[in-house]
Backbone as ProteinMPNN parsed JSONL, in Angstrom:
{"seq_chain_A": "XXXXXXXXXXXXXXXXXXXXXXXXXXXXXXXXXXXXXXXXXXXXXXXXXXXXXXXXXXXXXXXXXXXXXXXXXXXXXXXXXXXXXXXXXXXXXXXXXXXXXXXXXXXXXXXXXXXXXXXXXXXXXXXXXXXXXXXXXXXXXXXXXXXXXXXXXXXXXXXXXXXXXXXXXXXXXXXXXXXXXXXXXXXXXXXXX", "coords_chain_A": {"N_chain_A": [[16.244, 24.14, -50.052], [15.123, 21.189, -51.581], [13.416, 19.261, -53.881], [13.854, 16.125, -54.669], [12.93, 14.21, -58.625], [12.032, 11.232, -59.643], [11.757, 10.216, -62.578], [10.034, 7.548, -64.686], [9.799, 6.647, -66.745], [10.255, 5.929, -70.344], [10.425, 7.846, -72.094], [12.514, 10.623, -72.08], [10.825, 13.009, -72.003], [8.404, 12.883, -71.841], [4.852, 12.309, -70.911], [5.307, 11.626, -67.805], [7.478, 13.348, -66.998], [6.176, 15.507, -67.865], [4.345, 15.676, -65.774], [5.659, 15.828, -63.367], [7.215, 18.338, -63.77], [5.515, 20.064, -64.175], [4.636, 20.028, -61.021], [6.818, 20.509, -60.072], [7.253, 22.951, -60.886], [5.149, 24.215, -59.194], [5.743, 23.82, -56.659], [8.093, 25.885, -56.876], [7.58, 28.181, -57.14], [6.658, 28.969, -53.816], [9.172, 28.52, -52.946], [10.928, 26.507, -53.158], [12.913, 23.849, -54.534], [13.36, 22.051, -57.602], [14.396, 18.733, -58.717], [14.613, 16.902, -61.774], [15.417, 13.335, -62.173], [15.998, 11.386, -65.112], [15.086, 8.418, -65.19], [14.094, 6.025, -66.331], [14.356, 6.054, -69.078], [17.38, 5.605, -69.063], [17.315, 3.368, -67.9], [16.583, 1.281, -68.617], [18.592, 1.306, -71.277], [20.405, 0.461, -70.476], [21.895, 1.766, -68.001], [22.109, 1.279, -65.819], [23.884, 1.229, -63.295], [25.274, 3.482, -63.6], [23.067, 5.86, -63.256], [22.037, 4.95, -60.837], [24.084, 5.331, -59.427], [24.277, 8.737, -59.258], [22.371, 9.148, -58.038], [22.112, 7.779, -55.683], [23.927, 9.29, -54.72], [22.544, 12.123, -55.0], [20.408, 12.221, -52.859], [21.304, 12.051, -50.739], [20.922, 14.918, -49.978], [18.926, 15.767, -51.069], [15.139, 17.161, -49.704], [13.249, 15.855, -50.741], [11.139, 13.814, -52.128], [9.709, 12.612, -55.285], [8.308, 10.216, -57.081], [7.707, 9.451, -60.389], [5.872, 7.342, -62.546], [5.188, 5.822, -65.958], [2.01, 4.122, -66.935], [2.172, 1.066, -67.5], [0.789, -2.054, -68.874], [-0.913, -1.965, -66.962], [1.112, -1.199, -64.228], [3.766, -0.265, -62.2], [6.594, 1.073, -64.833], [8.937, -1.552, -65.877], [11.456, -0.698, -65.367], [11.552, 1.479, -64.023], [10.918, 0.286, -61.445], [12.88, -1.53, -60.834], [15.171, 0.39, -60.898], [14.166, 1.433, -58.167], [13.992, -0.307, -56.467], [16.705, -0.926, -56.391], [17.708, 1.389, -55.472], [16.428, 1.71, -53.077], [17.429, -0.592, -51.442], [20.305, 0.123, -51.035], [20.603, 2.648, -50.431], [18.304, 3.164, -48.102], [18.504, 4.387, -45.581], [19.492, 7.443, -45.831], [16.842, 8.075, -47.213], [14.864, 7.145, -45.667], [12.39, 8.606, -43.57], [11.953, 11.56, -44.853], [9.824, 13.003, -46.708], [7.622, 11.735, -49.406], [5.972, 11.59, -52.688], [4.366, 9.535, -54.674], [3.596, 9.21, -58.393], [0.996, 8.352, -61.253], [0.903, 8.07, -64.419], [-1.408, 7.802, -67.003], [-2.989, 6.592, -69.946], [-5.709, 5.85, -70.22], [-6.144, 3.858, -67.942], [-5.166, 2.086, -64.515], [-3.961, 3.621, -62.833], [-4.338, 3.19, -60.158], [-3.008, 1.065, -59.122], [-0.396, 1.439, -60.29], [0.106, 3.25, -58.531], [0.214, 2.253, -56.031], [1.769, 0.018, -55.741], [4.224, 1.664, -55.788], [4.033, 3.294, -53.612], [4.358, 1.787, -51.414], [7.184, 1.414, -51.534], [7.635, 3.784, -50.287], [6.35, 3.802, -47.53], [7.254, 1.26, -46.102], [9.898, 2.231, -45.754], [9.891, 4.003, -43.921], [8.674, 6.51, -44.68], [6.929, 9.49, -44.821], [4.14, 10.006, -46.608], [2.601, 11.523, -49.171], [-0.125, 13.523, -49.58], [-3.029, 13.951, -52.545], [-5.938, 15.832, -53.18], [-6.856, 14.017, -54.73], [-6.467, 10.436, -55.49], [-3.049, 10.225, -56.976], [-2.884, 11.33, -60.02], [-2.855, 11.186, -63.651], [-4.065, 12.166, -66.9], [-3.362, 11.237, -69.58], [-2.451, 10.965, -73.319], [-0.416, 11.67, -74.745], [2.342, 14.542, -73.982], [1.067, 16.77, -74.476], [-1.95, 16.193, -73.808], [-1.928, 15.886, -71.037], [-1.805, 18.438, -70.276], [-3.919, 19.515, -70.08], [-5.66, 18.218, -68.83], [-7.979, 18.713, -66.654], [-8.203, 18.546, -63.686], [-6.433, 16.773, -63.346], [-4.899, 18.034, -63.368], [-5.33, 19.714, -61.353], [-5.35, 18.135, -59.269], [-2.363, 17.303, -59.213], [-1.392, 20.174, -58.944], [-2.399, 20.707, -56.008], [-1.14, 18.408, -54.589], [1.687, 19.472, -55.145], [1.656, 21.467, -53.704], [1.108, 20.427, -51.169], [3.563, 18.869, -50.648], [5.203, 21.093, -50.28], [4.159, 22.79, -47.942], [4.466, 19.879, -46.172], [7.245, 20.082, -46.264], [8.099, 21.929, -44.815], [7.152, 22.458, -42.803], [8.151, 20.124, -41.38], [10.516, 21.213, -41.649], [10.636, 23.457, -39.526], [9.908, 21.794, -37.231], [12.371, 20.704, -36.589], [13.438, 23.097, -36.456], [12.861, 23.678, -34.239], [13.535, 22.111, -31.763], [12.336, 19.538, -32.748], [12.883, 16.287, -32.43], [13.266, 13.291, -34.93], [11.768, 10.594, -35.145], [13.612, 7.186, -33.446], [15.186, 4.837, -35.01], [14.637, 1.823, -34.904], [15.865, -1.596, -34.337], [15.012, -4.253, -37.333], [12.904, -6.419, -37.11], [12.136, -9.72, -37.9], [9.579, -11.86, -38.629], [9.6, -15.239, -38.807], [7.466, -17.547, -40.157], [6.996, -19.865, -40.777], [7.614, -22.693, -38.984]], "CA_chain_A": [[15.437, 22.942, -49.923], [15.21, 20.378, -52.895], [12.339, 17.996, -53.87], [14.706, 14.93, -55.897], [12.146, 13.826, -58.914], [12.46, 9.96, -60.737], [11.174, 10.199, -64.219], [10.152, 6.479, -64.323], [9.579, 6.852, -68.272], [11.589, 5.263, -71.486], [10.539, 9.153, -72.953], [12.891, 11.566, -70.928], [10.111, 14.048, -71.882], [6.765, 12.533, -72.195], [3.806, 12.385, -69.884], [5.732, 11.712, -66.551], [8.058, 14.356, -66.934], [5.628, 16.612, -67.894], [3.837, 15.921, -64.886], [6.743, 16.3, -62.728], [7.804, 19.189, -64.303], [4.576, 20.784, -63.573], [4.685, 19.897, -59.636], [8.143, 21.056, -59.739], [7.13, 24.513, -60.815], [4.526, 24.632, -57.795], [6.613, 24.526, -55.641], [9.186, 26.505, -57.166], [6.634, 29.267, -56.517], [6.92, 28.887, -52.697], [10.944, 28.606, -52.356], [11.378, 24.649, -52.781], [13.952, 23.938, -55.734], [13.345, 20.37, -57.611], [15.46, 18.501, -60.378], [14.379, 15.772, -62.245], [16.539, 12.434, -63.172], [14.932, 10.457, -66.179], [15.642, 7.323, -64.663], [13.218, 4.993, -67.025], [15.456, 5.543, -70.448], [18.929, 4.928, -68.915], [18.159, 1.578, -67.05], [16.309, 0.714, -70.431], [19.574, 1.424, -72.093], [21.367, -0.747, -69.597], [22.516, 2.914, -67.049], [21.446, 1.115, -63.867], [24.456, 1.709, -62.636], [25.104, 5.048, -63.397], [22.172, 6.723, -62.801], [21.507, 4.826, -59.471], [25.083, 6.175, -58.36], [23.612, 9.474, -59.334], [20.817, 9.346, -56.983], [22.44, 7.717, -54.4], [24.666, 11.058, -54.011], [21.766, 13.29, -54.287], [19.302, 11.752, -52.272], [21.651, 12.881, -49.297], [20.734, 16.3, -49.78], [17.148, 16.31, -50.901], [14.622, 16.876, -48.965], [12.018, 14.896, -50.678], [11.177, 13.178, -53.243], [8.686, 12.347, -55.763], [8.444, 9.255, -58.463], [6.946, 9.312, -61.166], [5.424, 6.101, -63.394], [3.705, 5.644, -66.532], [1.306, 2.835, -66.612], [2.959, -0.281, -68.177], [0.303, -3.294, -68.087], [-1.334, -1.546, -65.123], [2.016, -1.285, -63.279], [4.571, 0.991, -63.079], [7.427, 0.535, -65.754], [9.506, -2.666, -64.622], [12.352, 0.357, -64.779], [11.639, 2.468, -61.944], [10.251, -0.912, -59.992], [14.511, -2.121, -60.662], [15.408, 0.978, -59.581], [13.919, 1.888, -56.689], [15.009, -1.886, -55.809], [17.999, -1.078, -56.064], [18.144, 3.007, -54.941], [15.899, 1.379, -51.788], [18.473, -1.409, -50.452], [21.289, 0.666, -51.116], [20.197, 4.3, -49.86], [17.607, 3.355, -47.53], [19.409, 5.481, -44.329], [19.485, 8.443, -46.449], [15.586, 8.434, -47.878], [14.413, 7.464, -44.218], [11.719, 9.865, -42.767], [11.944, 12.628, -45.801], [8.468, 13.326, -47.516], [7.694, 11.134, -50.611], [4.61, 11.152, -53.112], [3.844, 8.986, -56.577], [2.651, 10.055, -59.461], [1.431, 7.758, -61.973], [0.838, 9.09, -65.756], [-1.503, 6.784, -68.202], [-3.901, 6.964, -71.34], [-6.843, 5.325, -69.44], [-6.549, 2.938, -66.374], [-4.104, 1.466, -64.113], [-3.354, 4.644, -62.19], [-4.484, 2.89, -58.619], [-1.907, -0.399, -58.875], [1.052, 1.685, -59.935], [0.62, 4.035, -57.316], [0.277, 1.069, -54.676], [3.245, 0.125, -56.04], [5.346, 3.004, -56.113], [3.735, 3.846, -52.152], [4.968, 0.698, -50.704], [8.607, 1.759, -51.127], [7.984, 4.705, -49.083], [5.344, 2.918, -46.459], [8.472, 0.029, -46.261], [10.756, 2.932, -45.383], [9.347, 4.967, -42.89], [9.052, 8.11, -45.405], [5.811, 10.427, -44.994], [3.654, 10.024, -47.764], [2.128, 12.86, -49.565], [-1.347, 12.591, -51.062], [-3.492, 15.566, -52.694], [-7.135, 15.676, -52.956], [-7.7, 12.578, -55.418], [-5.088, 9.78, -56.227], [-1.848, 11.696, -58.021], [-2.706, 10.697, -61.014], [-2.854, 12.594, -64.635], [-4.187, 10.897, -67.866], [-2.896, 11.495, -71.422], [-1.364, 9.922, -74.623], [0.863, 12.688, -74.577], [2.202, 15.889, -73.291], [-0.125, 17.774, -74.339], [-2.84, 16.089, -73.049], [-1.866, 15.94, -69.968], [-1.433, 19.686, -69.601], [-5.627, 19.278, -70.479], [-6.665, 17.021, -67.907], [-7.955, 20.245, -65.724], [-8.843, 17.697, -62.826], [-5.651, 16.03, -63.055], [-3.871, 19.396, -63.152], [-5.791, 20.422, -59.896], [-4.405, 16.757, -58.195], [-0.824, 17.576, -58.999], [-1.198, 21.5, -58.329], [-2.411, 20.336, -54.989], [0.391, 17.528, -54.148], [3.14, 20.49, -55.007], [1.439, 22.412, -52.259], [1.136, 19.735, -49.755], [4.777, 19.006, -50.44], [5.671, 22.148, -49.454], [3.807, 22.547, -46.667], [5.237, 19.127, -45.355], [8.538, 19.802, -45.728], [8.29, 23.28, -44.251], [6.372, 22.014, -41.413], [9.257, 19.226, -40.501], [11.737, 22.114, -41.408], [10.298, 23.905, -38.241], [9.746, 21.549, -35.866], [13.6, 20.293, -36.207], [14.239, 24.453, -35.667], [12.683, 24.331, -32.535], [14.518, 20.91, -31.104], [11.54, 18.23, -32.344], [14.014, 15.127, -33.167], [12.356, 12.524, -35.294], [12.088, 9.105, -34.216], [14.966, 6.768, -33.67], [15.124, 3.597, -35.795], [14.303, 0.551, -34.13], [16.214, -2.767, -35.0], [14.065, -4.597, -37.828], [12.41, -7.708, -36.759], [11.597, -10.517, -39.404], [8.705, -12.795, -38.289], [9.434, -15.827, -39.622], [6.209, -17.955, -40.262], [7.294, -21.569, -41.109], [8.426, -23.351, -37.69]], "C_chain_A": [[15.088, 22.454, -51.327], [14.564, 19.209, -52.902], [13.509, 17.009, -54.838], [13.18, 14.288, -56.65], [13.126, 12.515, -59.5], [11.284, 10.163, -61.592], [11.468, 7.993, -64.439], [10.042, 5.779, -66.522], [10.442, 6.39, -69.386], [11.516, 6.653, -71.781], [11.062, 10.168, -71.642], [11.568, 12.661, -70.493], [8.399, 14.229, -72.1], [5.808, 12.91, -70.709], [4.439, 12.49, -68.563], [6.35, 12.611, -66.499], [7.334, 15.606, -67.126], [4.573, 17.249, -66.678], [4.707, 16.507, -63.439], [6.965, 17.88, -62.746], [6.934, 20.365, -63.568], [4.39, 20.929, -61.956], [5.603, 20.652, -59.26], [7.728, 22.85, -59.534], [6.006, 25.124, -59.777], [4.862, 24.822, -56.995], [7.601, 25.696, -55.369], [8.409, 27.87, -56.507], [6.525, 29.766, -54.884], [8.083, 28.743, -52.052], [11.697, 27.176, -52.341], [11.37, 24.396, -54.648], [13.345, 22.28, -56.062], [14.524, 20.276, -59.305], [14.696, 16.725, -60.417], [15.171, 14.681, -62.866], [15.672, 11.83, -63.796], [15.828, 8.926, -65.857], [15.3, 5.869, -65.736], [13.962, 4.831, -68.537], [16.362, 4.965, -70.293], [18.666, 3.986, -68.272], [17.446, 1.103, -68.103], [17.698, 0.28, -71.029], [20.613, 0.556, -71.538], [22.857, 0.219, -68.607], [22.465, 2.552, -66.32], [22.661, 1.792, -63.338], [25.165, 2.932, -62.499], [24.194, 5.885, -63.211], [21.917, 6.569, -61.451], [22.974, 5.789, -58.681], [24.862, 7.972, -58.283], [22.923, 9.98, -58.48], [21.619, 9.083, -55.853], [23.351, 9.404, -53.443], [23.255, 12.463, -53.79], [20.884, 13.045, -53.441], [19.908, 12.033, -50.832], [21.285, 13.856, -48.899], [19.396, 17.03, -49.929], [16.739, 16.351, -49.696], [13.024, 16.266, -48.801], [11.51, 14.613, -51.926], [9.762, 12.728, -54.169], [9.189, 11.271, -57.452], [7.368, 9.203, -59.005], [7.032, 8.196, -62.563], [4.65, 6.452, -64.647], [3.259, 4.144, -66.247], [1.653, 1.58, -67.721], [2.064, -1.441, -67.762], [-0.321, -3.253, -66.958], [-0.053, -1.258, -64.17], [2.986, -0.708, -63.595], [5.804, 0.484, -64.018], [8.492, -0.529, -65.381], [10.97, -1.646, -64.546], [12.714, 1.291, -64.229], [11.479, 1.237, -61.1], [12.082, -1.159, -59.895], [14.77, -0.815, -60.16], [15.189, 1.627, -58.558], [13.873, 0.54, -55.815], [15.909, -1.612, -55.248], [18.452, 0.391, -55.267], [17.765, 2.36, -52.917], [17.056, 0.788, -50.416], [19.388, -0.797, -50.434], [21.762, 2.206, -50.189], [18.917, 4.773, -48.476], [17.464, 4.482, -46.051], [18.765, 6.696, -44.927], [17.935, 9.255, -47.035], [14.544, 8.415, -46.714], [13.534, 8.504, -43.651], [11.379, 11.266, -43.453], [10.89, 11.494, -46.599], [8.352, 12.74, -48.887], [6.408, 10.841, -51.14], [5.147, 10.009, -54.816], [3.393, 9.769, -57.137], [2.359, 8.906, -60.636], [0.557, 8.967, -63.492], [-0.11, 7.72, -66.646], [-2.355, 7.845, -69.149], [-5.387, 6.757, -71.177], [-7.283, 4.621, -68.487], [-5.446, 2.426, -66.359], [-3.03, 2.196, -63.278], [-3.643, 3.987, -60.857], [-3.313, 1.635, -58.214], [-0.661, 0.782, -58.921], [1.414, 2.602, -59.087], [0.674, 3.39, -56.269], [1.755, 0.701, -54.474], [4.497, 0.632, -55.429], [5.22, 3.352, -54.567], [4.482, 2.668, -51.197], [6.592, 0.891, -50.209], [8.434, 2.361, -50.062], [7.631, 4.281, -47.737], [6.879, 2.115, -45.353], [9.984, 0.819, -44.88], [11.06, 3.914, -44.356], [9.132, 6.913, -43.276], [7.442, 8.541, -45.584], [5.145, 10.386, -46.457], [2.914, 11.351, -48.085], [1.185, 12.557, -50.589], [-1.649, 14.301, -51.065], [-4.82, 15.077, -52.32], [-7.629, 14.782, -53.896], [-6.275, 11.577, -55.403], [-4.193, 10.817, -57.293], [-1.74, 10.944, -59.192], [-3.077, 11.501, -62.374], [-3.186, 11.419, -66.253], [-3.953, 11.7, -69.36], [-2.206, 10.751, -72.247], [-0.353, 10.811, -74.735], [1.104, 13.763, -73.994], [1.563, 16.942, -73.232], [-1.386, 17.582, -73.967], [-2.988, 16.07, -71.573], [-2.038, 17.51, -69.222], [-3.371, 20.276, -70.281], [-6.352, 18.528, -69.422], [-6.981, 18.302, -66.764], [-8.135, 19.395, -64.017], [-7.273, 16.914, -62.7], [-4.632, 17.203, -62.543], [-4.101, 20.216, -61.669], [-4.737, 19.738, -59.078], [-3.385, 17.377, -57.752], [-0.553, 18.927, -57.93], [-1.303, 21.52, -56.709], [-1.281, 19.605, -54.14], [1.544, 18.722, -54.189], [2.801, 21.511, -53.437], [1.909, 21.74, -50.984], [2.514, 19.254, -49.81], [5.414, 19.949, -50.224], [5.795, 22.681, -47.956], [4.493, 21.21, -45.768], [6.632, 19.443, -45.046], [8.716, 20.797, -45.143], [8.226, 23.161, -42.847], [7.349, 21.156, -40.639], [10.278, 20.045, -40.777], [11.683, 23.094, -40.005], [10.017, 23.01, -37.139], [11.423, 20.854, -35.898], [14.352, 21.948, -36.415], [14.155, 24.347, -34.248], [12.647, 23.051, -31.677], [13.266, 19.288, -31.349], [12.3, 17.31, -33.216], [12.665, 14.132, -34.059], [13.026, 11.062, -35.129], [13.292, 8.499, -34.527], [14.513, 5.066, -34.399], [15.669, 2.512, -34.499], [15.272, -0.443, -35.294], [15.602, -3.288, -36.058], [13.766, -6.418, -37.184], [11.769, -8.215, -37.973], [10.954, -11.452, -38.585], [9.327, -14.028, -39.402], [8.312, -17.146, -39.571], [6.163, -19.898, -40.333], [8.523, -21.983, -39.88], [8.709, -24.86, -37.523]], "O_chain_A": [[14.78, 23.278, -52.189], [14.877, 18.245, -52.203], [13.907, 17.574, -55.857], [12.29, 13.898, -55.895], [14.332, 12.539, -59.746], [10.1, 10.248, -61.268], [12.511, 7.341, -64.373], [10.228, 4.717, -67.115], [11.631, 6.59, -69.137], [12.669, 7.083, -71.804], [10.433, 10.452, -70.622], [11.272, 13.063, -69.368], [7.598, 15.128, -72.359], [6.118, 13.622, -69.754], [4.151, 13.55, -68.008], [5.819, 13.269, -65.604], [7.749, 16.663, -66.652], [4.136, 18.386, -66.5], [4.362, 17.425, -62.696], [6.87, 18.545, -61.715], [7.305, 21.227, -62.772], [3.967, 22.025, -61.588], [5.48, 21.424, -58.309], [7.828, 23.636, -58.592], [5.954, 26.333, -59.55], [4.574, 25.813, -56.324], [7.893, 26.274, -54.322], [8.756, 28.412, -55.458], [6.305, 30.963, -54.702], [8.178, 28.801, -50.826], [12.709, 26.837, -51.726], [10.549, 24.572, -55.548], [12.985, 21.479, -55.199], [15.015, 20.964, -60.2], [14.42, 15.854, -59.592], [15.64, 14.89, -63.985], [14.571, 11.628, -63.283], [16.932, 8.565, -66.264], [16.065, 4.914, -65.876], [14.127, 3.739, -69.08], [16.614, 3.954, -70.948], [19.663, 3.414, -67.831], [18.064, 0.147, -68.571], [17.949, -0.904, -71.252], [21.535, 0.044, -72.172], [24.033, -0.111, -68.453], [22.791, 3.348, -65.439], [22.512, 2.94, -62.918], [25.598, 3.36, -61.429], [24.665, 6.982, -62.911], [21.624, 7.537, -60.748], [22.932, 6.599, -57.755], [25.278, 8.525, -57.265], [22.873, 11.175, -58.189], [21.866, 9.986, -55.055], [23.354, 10.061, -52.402], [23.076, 13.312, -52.917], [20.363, 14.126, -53.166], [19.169, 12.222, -49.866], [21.182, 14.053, -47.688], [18.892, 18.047, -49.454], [17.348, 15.91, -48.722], [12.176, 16.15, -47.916], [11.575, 15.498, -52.78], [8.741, 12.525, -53.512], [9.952, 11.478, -58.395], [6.27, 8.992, -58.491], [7.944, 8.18, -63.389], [3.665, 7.189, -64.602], [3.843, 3.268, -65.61], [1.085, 1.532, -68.812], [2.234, -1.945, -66.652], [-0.376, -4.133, -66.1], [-0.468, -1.034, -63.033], [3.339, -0.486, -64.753], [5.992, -0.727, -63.899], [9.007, -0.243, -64.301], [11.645, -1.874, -63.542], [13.792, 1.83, -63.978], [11.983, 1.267, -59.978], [12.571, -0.933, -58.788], [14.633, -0.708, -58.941], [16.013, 2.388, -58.051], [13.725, 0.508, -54.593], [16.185, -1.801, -54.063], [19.45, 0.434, -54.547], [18.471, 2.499, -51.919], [17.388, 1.201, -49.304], [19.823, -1.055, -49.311], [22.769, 2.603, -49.603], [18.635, 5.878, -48.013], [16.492, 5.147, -45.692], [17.617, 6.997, -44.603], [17.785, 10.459, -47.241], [13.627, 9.229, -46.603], [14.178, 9.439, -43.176], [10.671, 12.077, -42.857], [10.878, 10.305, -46.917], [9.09, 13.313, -49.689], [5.643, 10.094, -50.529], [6.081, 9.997, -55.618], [2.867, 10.819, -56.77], [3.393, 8.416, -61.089], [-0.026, 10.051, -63.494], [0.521, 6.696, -66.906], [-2.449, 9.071, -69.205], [-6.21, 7.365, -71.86], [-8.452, 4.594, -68.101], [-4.71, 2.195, -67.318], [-1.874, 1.862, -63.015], [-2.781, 4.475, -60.127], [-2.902, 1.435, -57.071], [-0.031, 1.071, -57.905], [2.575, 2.887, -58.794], [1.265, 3.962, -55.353], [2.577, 0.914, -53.583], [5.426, 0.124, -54.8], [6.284, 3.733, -54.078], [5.172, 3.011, -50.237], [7.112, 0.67, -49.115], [8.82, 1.928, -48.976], [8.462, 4.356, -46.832], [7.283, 2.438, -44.235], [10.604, 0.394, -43.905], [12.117, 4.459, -44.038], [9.299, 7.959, -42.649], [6.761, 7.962, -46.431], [5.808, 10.8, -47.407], [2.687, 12.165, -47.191], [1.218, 11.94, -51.654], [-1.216, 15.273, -50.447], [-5.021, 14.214, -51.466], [-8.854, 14.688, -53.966], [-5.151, 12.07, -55.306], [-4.515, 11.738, -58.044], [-0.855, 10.129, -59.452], [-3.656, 12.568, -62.167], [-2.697, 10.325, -66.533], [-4.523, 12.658, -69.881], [-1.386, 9.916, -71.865], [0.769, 10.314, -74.83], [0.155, 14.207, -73.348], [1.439, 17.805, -72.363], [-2.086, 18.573, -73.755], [-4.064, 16.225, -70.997], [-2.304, 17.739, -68.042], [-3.685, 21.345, -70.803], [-7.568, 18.355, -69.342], [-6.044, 18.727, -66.088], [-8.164, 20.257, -63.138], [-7.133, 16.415, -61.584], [-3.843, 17.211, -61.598], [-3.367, 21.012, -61.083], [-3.763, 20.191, -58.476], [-3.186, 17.872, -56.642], [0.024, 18.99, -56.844], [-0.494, 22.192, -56.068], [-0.658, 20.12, -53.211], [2.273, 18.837, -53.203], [3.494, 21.996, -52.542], [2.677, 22.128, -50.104], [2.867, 19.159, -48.635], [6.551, 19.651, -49.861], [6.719, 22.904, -47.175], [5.034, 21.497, -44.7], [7.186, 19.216, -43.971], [9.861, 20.759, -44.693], [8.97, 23.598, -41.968], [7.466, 21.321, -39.424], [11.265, 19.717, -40.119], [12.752, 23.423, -39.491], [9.883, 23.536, -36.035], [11.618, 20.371, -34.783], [15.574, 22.067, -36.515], [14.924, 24.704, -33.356], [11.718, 22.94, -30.877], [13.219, 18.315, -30.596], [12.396, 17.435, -34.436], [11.456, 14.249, -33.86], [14.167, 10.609, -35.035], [14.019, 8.862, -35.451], [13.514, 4.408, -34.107], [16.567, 2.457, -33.659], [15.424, -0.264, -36.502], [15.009, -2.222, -36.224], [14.592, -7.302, -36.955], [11.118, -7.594, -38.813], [11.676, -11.973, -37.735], [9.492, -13.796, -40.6], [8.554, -17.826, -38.573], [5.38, -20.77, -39.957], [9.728, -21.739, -39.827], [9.317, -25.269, -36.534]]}, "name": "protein", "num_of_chains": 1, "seq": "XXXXXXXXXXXXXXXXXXXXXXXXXXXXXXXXXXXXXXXXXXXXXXXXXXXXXXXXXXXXXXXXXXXXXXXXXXXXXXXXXXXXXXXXXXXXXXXXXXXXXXXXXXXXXXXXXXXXXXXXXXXXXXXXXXXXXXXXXXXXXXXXXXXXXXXXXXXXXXXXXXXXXXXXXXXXXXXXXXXXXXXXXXXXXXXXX"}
């Protein structure tokens, strides 16, 4: 079992990754494998399309996912928002109903928008959200502050749990025959008659 992380970050290895990183190894602790793609440098660099083909292949096999933002302007970096645009319309089948939290990463405010943000995909998608015991949010100028925020470090430590627990929990009830729902057609209201 395999959490898929997005590193939403221009720094492969800054604050978001370090928060990641840290979630990752919570779980790891309980039997649930994660890998992180740094998604936020290479569509900077002009990777969209290799990294999204990337994802699109593993995102078959996870079994849940977690993105992580820093705070750009209050909002998450406009290069996770492009791709999880583009991972969304493309892969949506595939991400469907598997367990998905945020994370955002700043220096001082703007952690409640880009996790709105970042939740909407999943909301959109019909994918289980995963909260801890405050907003998943972690505040530092750098990696080492972050691994200081003792309150932010609880959040996360928490979220790695409750992602465990979720996916464990829907790994047993599809042992013992509970299907999960069937996708309905989509209906588009349209408003102007």
């Amino acid at each position: 079992m395999k959490v898929l992380m997005f590193n939403g970050s221009r720094r492969d290895e800054g604050c978001s990754f370090t928060a990641l990183n840290f979630i990752g190894n919570i779980m790891k602790e309980s039997g649930v494998d994660f890998e992180i793609i740094n998604v936020g440098r290479r569509v900077f660099n002009g990777e969209i399309e290799d990294v999204l083909k990337e994802a699109q292949e593993k995102v078959k096999d996870a079994a849940g996912f977690i993105v992580a933002s820093p705070v750009y302007y209050a909002s998450p970096s406009g290069e996770i928002v492009m791709f999880l645009d583009r991972l969304f319309s493309s892969s949506g089948a595939d991400l469907r109903f598997k367990p998905a939290a945020s994370v955002s990463t700043c220096r001082r405010a703007g952690n409640s928008s880009t996790l709105d943000v970042i939740n909407k995909y999943f909301a959109y998608n019909s994918m289980p959200i995963v909260s801890s015991c405050y907003w998943n949010e972690i505040h530092g100028k750098v990696p080492e502050d972050v691994l200081k925020d003792e309150e932010g470090l609880q959040i996360l430590r928490t979220l790695g749990k409750n992602m465990v627990w979720l996916l464990k929990s829907i790994q047993a009830g599809k042992d013992n025959g509970i299907v999960q729902p069937s996708v309905e057609e989509k209906i588009y209201t349209n408003f102007i008659r």
